[in-house]
Biopython code that builds the backbone (N, CA, C, O; Angstrom):
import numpy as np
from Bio.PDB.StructureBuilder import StructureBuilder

atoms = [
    (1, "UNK", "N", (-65.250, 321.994, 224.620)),
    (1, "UNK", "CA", (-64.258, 321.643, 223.625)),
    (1, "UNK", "C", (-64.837, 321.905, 222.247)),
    (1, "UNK", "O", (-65.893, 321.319, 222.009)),
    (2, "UNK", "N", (-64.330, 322.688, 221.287)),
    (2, "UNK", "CA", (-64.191, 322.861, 220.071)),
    (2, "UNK", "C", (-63.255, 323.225, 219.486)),
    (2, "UNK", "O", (-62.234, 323.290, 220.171)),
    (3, "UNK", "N", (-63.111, 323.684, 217.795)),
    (3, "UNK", "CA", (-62.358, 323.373, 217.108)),
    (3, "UNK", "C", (-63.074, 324.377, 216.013)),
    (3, "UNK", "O", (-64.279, 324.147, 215.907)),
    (4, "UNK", "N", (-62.590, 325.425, 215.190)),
    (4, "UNK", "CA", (-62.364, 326.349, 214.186)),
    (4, "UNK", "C", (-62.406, 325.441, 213.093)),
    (4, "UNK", "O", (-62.030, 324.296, 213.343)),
    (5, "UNK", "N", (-62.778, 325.698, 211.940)),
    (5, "UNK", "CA", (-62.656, 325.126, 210.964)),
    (5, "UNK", "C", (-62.947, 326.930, 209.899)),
    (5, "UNK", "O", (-63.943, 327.654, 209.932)),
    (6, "UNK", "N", (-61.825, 327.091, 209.204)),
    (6, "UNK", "CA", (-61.984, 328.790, 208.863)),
    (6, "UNK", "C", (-62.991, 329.134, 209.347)),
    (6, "UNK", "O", (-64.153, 329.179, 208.942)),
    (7, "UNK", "N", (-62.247, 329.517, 210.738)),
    (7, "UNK", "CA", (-62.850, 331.085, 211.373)),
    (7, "UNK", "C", (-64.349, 330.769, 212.144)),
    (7, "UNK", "O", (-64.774, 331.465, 213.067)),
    (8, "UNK", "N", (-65.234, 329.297, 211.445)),
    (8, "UNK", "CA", (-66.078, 329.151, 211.764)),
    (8, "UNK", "C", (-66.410, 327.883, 213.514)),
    (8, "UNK", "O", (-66.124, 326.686, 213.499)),
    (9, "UNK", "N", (-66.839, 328.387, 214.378)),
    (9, "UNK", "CA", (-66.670, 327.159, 215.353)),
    (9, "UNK", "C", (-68.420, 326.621, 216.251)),
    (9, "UNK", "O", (-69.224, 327.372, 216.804)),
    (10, "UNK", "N", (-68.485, 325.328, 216.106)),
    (10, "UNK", "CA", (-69.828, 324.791, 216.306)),
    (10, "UNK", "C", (-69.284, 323.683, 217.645)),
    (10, "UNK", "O", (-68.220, 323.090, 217.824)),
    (11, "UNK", "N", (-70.490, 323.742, 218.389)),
    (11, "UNK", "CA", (-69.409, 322.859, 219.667)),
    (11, "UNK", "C", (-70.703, 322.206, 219.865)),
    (11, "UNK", "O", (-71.695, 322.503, 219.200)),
    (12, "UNK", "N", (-70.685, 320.988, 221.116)),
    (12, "UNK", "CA", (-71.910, 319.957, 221.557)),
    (12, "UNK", "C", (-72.060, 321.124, 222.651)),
    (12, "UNK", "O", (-71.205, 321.700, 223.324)),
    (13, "UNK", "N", (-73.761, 321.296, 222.572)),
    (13, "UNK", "CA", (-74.162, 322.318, 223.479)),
    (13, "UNK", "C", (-74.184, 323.355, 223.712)),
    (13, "UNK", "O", (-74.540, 323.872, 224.771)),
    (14, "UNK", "N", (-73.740, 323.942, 222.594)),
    (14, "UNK", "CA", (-73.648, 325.067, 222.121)),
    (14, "UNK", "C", (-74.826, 325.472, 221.041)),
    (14, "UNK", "O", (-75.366, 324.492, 220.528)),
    (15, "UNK", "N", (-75.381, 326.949, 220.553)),
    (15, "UNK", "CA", (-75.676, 327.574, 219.862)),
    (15, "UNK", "C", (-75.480, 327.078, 218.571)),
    (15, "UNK", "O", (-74.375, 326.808, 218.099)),
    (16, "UNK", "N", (-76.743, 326.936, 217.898)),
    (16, "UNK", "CA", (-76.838, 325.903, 216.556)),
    (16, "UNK", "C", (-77.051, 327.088, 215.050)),
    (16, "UNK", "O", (-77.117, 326.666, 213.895)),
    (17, "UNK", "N", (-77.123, 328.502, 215.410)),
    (17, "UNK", "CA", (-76.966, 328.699, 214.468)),
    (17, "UNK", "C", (-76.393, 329.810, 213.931)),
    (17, "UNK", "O", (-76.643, 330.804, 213.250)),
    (18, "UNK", "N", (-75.064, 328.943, 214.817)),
    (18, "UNK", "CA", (-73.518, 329.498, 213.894)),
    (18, "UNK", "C", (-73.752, 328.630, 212.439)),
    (18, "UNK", "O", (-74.413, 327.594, 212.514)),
    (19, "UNK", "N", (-73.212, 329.054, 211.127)),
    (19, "UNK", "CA", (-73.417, 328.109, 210.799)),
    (19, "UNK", "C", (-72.286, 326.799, 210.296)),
    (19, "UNK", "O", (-71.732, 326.355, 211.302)),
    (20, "UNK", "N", (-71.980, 326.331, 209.448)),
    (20, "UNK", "CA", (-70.508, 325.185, 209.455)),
    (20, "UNK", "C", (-70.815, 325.752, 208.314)),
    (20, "UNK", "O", (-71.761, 326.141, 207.628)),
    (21, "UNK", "N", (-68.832, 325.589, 208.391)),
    (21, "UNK", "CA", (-67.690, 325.925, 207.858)),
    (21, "UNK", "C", (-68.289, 325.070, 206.222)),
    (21, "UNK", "O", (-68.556, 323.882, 206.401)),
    (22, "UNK", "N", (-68.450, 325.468, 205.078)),
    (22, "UNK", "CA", (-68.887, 325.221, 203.570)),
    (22, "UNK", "C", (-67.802, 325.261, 202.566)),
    (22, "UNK", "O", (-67.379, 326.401, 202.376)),
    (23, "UNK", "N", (-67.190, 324.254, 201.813)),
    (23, "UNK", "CA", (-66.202, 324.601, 201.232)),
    (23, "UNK", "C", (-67.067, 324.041, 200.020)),
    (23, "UNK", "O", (-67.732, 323.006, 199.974)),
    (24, "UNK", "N", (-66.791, 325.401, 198.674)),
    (24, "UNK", "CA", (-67.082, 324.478, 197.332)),
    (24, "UNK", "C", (-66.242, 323.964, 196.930)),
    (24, "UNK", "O", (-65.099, 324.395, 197.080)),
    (25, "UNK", "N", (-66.471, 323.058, 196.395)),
    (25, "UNK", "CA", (-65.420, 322.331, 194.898)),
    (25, "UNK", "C", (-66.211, 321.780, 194.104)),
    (25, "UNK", "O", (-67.403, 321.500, 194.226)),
    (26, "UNK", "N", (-65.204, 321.575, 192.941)),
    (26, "UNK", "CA", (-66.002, 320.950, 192.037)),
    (26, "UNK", "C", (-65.690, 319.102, 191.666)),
    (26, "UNK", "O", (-64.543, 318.656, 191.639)),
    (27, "UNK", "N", (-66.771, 318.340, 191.442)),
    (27, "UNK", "CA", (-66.454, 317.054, 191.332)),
    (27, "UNK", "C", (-65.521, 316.918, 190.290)),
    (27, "UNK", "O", (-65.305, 317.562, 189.263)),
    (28, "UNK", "N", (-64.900, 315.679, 190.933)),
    (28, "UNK", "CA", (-63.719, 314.954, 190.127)),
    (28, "UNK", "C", (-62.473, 315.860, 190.001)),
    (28, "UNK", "O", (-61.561, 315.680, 189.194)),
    (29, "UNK", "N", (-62.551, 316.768, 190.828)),
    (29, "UNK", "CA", (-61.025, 317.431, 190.722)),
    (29, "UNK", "C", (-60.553, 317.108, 192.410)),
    (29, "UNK", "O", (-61.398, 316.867, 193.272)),
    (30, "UNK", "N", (-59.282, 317.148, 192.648)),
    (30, "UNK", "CA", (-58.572, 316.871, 194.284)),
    (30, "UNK", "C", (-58.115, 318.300, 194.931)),
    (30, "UNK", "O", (-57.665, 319.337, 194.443)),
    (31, "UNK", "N", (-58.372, 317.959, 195.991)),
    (31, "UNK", "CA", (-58.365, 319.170, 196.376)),
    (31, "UNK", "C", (-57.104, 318.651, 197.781)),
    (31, "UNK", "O", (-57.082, 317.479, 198.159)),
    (32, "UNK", "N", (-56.177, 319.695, 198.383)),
    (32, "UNK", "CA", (-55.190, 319.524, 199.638)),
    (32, "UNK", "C", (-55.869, 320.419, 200.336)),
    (32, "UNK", "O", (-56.101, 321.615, 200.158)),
    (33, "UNK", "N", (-56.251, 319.390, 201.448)),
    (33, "UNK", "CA", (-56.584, 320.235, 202.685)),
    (33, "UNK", "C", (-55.202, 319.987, 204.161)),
    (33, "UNK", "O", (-54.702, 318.958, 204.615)),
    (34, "UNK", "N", (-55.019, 321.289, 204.470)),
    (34, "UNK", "CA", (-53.940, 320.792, 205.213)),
    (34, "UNK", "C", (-55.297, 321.017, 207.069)),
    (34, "UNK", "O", (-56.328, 321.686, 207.144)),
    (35, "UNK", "N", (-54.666, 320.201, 208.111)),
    (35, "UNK", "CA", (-55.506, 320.168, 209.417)),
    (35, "UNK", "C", (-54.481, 320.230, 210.144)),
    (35, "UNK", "O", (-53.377, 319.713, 209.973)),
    (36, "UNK", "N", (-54.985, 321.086, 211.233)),
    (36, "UNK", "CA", (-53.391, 321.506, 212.237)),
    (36, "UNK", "C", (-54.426, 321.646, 213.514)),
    (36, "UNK", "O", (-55.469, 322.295, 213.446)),
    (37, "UNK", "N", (-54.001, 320.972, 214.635)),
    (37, "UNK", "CA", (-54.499, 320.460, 216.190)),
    (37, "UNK", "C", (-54.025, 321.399, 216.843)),
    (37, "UNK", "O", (-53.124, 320.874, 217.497)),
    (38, "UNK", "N", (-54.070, 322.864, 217.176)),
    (38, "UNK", "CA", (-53.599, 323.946, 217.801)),
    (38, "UNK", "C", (-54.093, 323.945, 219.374)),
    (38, "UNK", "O", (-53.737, 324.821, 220.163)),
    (39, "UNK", "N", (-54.892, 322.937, 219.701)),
    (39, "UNK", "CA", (-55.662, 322.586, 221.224)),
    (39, "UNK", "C", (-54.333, 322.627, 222.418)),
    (39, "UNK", "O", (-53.160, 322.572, 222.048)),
    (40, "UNK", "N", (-54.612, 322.701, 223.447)),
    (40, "UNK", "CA", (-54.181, 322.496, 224.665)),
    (40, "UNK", "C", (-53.604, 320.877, 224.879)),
    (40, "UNK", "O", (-52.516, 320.344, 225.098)),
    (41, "UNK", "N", (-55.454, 320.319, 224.613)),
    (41, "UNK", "CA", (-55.259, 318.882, 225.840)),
    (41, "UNK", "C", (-55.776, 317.776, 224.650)),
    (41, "UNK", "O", (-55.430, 316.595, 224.612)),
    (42, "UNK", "N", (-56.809, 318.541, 223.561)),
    (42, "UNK", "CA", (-57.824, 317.319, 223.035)),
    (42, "UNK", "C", (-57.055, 316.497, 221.672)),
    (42, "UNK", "O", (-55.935, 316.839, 221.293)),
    (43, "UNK", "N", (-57.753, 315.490, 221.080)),
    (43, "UNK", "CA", (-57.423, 315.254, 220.165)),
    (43, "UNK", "C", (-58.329, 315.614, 219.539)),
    (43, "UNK", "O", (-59.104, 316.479, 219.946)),
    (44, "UNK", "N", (-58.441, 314.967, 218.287)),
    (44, "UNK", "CA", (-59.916, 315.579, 217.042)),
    (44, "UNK", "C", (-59.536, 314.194, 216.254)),
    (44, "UNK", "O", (-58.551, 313.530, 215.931)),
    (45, "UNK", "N", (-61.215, 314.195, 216.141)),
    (45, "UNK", "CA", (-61.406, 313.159, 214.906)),
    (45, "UNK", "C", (-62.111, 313.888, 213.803)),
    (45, "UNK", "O", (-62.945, 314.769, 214.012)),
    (46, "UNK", "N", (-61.652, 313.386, 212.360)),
    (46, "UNK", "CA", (-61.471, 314.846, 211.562)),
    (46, "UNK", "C", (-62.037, 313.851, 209.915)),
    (46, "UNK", "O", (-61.509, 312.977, 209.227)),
    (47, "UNK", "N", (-63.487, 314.682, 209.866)),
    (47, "UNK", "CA", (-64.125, 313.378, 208.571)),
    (47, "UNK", "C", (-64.273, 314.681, 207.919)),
    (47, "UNK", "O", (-63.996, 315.809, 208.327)),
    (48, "UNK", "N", (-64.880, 314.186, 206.576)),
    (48, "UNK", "CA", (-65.554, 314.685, 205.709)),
    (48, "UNK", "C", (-66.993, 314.202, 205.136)),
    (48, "UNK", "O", (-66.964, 313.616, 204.054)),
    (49, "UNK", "N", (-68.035, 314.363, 205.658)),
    (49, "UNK", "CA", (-69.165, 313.298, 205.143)),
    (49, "UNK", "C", (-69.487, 312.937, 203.859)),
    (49, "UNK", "O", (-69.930, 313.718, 203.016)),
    (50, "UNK", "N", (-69.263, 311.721, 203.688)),
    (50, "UNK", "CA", (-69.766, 311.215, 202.529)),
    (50, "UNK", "C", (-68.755, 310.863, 201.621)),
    (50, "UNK", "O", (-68.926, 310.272, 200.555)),
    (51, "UNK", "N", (-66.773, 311.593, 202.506)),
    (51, "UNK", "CA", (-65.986, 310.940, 201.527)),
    (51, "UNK", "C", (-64.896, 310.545, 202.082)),
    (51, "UNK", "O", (-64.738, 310.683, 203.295)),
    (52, "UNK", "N", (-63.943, 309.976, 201.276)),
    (52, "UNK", "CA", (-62.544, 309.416, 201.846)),
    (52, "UNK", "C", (-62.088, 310.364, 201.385)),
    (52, "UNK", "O", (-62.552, 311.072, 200.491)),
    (53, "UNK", "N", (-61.098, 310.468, 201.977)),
    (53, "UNK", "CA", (-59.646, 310.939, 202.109)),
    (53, "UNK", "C", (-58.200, 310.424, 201.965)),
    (53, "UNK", "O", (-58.039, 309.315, 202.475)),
    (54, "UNK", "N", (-57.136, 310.959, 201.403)),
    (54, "UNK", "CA", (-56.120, 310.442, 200.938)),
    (54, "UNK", "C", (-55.162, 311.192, 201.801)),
    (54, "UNK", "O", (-54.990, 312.404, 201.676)),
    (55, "UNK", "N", (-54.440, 310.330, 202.824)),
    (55, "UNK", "CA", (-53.292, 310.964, 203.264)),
    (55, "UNK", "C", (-51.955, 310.688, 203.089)),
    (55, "UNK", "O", (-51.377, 309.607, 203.197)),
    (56, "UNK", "N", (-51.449, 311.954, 202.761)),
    (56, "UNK", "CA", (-49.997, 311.548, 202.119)),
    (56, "UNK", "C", (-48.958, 312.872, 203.213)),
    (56, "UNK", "O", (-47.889, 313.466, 203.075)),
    (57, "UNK", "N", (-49.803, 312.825, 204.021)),
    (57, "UNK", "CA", (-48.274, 313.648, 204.448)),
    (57, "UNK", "C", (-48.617, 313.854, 206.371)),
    (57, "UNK", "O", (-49.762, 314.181, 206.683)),
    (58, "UNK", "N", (-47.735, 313.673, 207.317)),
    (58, "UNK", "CA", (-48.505, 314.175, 208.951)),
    (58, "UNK", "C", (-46.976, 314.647, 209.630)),
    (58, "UNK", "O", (-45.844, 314.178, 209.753)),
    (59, "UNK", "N", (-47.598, 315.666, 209.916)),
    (59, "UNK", "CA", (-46.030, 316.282, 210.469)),
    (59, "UNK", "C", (-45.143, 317.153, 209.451)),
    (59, "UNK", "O", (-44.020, 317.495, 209.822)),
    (60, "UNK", "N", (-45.561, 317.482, 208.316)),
    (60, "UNK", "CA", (-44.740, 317.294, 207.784)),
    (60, "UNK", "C", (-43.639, 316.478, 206.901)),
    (60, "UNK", "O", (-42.758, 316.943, 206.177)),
    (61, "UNK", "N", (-43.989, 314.995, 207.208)),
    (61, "UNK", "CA", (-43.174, 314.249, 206.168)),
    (61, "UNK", "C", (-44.254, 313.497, 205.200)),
    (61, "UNK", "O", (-45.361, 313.060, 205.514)),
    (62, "UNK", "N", (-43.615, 313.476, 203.957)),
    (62, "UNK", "CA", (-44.503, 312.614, 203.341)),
    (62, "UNK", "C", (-44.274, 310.750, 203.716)),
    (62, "UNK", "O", (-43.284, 310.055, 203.946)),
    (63, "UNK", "N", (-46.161, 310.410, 203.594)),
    (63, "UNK", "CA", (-46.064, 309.281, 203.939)),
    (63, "UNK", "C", (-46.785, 308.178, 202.794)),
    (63, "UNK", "O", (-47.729, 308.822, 202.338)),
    (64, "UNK", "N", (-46.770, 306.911, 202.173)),
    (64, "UNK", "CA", (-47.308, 306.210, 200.891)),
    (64, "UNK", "C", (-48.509, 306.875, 201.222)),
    (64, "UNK", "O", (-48.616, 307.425, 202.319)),
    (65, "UNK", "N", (-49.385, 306.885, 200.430)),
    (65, "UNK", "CA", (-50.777, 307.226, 200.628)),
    (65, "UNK", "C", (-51.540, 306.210, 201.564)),
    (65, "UNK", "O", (-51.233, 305.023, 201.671)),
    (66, "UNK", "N", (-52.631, 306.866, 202.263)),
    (66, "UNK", "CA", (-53.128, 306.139, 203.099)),
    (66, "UNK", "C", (-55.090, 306.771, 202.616)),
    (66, "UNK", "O", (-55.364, 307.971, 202.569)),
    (67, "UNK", "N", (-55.796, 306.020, 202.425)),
    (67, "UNK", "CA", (-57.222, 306.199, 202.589)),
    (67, "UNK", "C", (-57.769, 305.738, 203.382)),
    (67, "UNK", "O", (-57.808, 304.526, 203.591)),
    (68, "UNK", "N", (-58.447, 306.780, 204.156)),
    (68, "UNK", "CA", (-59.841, 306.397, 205.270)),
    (68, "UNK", "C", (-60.845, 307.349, 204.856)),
    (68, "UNK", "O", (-60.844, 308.320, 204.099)),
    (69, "UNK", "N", (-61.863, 306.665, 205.722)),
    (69, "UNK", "CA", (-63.458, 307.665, 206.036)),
    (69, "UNK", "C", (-63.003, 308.590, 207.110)),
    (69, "UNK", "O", (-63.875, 309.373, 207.485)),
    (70, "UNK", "N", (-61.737, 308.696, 207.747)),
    (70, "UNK", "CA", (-61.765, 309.943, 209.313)),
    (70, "UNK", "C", (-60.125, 309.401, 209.287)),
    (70, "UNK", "O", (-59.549, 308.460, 208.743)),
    (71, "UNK", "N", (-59.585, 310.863, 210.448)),
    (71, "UNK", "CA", (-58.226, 310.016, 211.153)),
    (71, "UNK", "C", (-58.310, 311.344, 212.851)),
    (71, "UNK", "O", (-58.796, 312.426, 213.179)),
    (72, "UNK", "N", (-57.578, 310.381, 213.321)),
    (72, "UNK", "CA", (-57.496, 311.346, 214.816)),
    (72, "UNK", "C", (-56.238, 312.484, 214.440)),
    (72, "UNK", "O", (-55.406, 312.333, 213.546)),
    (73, "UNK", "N", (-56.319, 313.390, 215.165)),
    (73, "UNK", "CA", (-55.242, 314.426, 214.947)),
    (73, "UNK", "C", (-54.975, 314.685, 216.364)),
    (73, "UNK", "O", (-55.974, 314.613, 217.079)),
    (74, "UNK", "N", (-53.567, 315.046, 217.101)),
    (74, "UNK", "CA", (-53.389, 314.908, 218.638)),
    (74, "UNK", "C", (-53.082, 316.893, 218.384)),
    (74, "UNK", "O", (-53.261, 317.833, 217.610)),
    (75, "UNK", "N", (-52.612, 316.564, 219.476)),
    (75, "UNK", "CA", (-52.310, 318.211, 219.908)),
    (75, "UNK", "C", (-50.760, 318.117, 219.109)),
    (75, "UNK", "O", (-49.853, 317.286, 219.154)),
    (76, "UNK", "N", (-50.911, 319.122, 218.530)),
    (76, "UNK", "CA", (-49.133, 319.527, 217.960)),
    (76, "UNK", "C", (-49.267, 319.209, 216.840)),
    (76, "UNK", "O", (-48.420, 319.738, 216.119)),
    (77, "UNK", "N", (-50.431, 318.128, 215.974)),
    (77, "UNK", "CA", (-50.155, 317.553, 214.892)),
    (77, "UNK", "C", (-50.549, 318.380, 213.884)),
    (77, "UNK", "O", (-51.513, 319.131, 214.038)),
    (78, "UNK", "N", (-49.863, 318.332, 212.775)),
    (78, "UNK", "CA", (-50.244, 319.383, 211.311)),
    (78, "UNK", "C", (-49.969, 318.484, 210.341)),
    (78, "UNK", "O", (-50.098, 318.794, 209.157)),
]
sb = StructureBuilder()
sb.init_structure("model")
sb.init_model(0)
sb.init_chain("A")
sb.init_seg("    ")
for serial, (resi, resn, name, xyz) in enumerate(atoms, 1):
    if name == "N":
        sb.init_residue(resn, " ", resi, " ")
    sb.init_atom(name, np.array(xyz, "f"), 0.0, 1.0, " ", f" {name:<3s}", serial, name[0])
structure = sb.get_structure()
């Protein structure tokens, strides 16, 4: 079981030096990341280390904002 993150994919037990997926930004600006569960069977638990996250939208609809450290994503979900 793995999971793409642009183009790039790292799995448990697998070959360590693919390397992960690097996004710059710059501090104090927000950035929209959209996450889409294109899997068969799995779900995904889906962090960013070291930050929260603001979710305002699943499926498609917008939702009040919500902050966590992670959230699960099922199959079908965008």
């Amino acid at each position: 079981d793995s999971g793409f993150i642009n183009g790039l994919d790292r799995f448990k037990g697998g070959p360590t030096t693919i390397p992960r997926s690097t996004i710059n930004v710059i501090a104090g600006q927000r950035y929209h990341f959209r996450v889409v569960n294109i899997s068969g069977f799995a779900q995904f638990r889906f962090s960013i280390e070291g930050h929260r996250m603001a979710i305002i939208e699943a499926d498609g609809i917008p939702h009040e904002t919500l902050t966590v450290d992670s959230f699960d994503i099922y199959v079908g979900q965008w």
